[in-house]
N, C-alpha and C positions, 0 to 999 in steps of 0.2 A: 687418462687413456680413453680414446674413443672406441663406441660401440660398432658395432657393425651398421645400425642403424645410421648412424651418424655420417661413416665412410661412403653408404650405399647414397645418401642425399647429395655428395659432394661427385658424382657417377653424374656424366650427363645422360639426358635419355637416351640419345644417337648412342653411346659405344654401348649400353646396356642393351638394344636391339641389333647392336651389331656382335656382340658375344652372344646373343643367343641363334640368331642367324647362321654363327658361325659354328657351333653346337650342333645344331641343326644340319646344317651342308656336312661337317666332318663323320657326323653318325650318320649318313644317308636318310635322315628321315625329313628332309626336307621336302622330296619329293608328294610322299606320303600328305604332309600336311596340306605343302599346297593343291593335292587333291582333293582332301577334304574343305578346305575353303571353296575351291571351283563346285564340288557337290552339291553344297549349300546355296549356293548360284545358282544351279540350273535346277535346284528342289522349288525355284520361285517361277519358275516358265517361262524366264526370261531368255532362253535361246531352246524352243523347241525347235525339233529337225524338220528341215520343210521337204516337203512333197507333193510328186504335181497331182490334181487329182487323177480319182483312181483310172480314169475312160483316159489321159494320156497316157498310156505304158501303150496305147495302140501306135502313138506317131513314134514310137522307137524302131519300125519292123525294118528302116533305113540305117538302121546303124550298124557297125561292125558286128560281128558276134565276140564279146570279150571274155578274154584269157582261154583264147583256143587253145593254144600249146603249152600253157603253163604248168609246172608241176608246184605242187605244195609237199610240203612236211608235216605228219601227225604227232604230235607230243611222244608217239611210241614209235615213233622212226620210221613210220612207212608211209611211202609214197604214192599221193593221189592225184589222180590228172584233175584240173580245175572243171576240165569238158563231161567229167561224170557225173557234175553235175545238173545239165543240163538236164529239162525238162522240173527242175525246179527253181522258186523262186529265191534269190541268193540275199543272205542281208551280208554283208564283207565290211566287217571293221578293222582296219591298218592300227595299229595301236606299239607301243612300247612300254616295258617298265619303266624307265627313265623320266616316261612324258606324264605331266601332274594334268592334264587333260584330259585323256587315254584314262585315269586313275580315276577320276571325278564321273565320267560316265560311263562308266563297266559297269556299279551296279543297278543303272536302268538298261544297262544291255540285258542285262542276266535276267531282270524280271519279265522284258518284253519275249526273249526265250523260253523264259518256264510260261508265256501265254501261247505264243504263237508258232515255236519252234515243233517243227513236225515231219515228217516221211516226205510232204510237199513242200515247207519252208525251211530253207536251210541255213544255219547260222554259220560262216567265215569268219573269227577271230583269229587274222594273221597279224603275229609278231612279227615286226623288223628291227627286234633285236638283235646285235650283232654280238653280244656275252653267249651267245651260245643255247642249247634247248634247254641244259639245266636250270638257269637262273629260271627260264622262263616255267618251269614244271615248277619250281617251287615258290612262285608270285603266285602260279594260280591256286598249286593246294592251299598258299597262306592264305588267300581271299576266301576258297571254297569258292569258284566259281564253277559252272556244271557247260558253259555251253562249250562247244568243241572249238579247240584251239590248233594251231597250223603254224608253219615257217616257211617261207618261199624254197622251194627248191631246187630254182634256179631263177634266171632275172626276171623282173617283173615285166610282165607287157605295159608297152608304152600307155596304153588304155586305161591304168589304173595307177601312172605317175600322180601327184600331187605335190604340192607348193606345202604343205601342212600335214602333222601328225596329230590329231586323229582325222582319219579319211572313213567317209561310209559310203560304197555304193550297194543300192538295192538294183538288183540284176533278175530281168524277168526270166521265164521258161525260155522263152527260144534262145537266151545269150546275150539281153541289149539290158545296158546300162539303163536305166528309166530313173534312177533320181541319182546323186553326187553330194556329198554334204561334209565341206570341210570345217574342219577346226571341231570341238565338242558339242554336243547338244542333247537334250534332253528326246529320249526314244521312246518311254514308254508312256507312249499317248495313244489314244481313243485314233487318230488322223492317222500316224504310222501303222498302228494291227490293221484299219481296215484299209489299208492302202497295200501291205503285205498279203493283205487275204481275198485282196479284191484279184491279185494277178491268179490265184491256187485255177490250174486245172482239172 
């Protein structure tokens, strides 16, 4: 009778990666993982977020003032205008549970927040999650992330559409988008804090 050992050599390696794959996707934790592989990625600097230096956030004073009318959602269900925040500097992360990118660089969001996040810099993590507020209250207690979390509450202005999930724009005091940075990147860098704290009024 053969071992297991024996049975397991006669497995080619394709279906043994594709049973586990398939593991993987059926328990949801595929996402998870490939978060963790993308982490590992951007832990090597290989896609830090770019930013224009600090003296351009002046050629923005021609641009719209963005998410004038927009409302958001607080994890506790109340609703805040996008405009009150005005007079601070906005960092706005588009993100989803679903998306293993979004996953991979939360926790250099989270750390450039416990540096920089302040009364004058203000952190947006908007979900567009469409499961609803719950799922999303319970990703973030499972993470233990602290920065303050959002749901669109109602459509998005055209100004902060994108092609990709994860979206970051940094938004100065008067309203104007000054940097845009699609797909994942690594945030918490030395160029980003002083590029957040070079706009602080």
């Amino acid at each position: 009778m053969k071992n297991i050992k024996d049975i397991l050599k006669q497995i080619p390696g394709w279906a043994i990666l594709l049973a586990v794959f398939g593991v993987l996707y059926f328990t949801g934790l595929h996402t998870e993982v490939i978060g963790q592989v993308q982490r590992i990625l951007l832990a090597t600097g290989i896609r830090n977020a770019d930013v224009p230096e600090p003296a351009g956030a002046a050629k923005a004073k021609t641009l719209p003032v963005a998410g004038a009318s927009f409302q958001m959602m607080r994890l506790d269900g109340k609703t805040v205008p996008f405009e009150s925040l005005k007079g601070k500097v906005v960092f706005m992360n588009m993100w989803a549970t679903w998306c293993p990118p979004c996953i991979a660089e939360m926790p250099n969001i989270q750390a450039l927040y416990e540096k920089v996040g302040s009364d004058k810099i203000a952190f947006v993590m908007l979900s567009v999650d469409e499961g609803g507020m719950d799922k999303v209250q319970k990703f973030i207690s499972r993470k233990g992330f602290t920065f303050p979390v959002y749901m669109p509450a109602g459509p998005l202005p055209q100004e902060f559409y994108s092609n990709a999930i994860p979206t970051t724009f940094i938004i100065s005091p008067e309203g104007k988008i000054v940097a845009k940075q699609e797909g994942m990147a690594e945030y918490d860098t030395k160029d980003v804090q002083e590029f957040l704290q070079s706009m602080v009024k």
